[in-house]
C-alpha positions in Angstrom: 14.3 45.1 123.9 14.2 48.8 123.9 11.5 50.1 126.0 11.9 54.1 124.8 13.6 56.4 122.6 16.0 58.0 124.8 18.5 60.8 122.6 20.4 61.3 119.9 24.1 62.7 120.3 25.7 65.0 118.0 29.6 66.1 118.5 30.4 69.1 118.5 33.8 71.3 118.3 32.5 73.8 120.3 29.4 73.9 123.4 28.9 77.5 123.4 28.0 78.3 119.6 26.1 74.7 119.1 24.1 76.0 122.6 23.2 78.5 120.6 22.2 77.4 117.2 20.0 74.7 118.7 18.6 77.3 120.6 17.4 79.3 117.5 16.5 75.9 116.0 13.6 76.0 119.0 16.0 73.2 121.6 16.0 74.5 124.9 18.6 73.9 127.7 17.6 70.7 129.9 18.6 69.5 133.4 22.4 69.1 132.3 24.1 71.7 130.5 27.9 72.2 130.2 28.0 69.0 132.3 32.1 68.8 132.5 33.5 64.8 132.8 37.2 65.0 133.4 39.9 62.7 135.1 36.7 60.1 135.0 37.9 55.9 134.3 34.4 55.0 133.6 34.0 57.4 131.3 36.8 56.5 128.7 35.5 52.7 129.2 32.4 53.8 127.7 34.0 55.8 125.0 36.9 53.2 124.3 39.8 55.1 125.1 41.1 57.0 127.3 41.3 59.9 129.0 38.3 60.8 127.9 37.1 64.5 129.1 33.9 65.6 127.7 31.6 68.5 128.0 27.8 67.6 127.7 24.5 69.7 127.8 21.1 67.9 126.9 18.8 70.0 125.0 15.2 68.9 124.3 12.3 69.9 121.8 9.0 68.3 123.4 9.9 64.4 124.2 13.1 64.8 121.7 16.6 65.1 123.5 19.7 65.8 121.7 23.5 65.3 123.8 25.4 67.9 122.8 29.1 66.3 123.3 32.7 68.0 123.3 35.6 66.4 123.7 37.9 68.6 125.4 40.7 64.8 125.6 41.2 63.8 123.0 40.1 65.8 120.4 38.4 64.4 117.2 39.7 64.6 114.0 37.9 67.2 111.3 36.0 64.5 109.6 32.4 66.6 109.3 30.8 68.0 107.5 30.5 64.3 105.6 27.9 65.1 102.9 24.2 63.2 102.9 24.8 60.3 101.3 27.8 59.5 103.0 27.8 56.1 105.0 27.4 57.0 108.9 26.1 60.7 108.1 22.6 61.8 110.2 20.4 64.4 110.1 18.4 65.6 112.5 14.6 66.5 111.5 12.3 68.9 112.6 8.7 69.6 111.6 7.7 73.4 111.5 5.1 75.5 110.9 6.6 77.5 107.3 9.8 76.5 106.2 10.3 79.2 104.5 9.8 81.5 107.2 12.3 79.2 109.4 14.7 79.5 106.3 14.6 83.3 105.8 14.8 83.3 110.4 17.8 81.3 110.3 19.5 82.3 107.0 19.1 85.8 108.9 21.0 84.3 111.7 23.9 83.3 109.4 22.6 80.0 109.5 24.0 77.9 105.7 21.6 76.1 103.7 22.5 73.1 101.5 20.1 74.9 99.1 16.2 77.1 99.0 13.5 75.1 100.6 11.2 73.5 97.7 8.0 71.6 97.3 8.2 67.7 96.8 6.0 67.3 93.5 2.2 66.3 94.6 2.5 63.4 92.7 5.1 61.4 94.6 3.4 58.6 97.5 3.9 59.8 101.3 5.6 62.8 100.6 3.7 65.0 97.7 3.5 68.3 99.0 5.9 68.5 102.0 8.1 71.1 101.8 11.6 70.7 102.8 15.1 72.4 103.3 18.4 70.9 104.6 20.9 73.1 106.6 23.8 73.0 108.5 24.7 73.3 111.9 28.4 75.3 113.3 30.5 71.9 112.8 28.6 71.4 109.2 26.0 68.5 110.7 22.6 68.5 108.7 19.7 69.1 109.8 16.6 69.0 107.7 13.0 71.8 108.5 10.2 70.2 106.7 6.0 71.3 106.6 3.3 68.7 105.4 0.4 69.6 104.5 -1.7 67.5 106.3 -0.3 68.5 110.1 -2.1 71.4 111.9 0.7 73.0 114.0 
């Protein structure tokens, strides 16, 4: 049985940018960053093939760690951005204080935005009220900002 939530990993094309827009996003850098695993056996027998030479940096937002990963052998084919309801698409989620104010931040940033943030209608159980916005990130993952009402940030 699992005993914690460890990380979720996201691939990226390139460690530098996706550094940086998780940085804006409020991520900072952890313990590893720009981690480079080349010429490594045990690494492609985790992966399933091989070589496999990576890049990694951990970022972390309180107890939530995201692996950034980039393959540098092989590379990955173009497959993102897959759209939401896509079998074996994720988001990440983040709670903040406006999302409107993180929208116009990061929209400032050159940050693209599936569409404006809106207000879930009051009327619909466990989420009336929240308001919510999707996004991307460099390589087109989503990520999704939302405020509810009843959370004091």
């Amino acid at each position: 049985m699992p005993v914690a939530f460890n990380h979720i990993g996201i691939t990226v094309s390139e460690m530098g940018s996706s550094i940086a827009f998780y940085e804006a996003l409020g991520f900072a850098t952890g313990e590893v960053r720009d981690l480079r695993i080349v010429d490594q056996e045990w690494m492609g027998r985790i992966v399933g093939f091989a070589p496999a030479d990576i890049v990694v940096s951990v970022m972390t937002m309180g107890q939530t760690n995201i692996e950034l990963i980039e393959y540098l052998e092989p590379k990955g084919g173009t497959t993102c951005p897959t759209d939401v309801n896509d079998v074996g698409s994720a988001h990440l989620g983040l709670e903040v204080a406006d999302v409107a104010a993180e929208h116009a931040r990061l929209s400032e940033l050159g940050v693209r935005f599936r569409n404006p943030p809106l207000t879930i209608p009051a009327d619909v159980p466990g989420f009336g009220g929240v308001e919510v916005v999707y996004g991307y990130d460099p390589d087109g993952n989503t990520f999704e900002m939302q405020t509810f009402p009843w959370t004091e940030l």
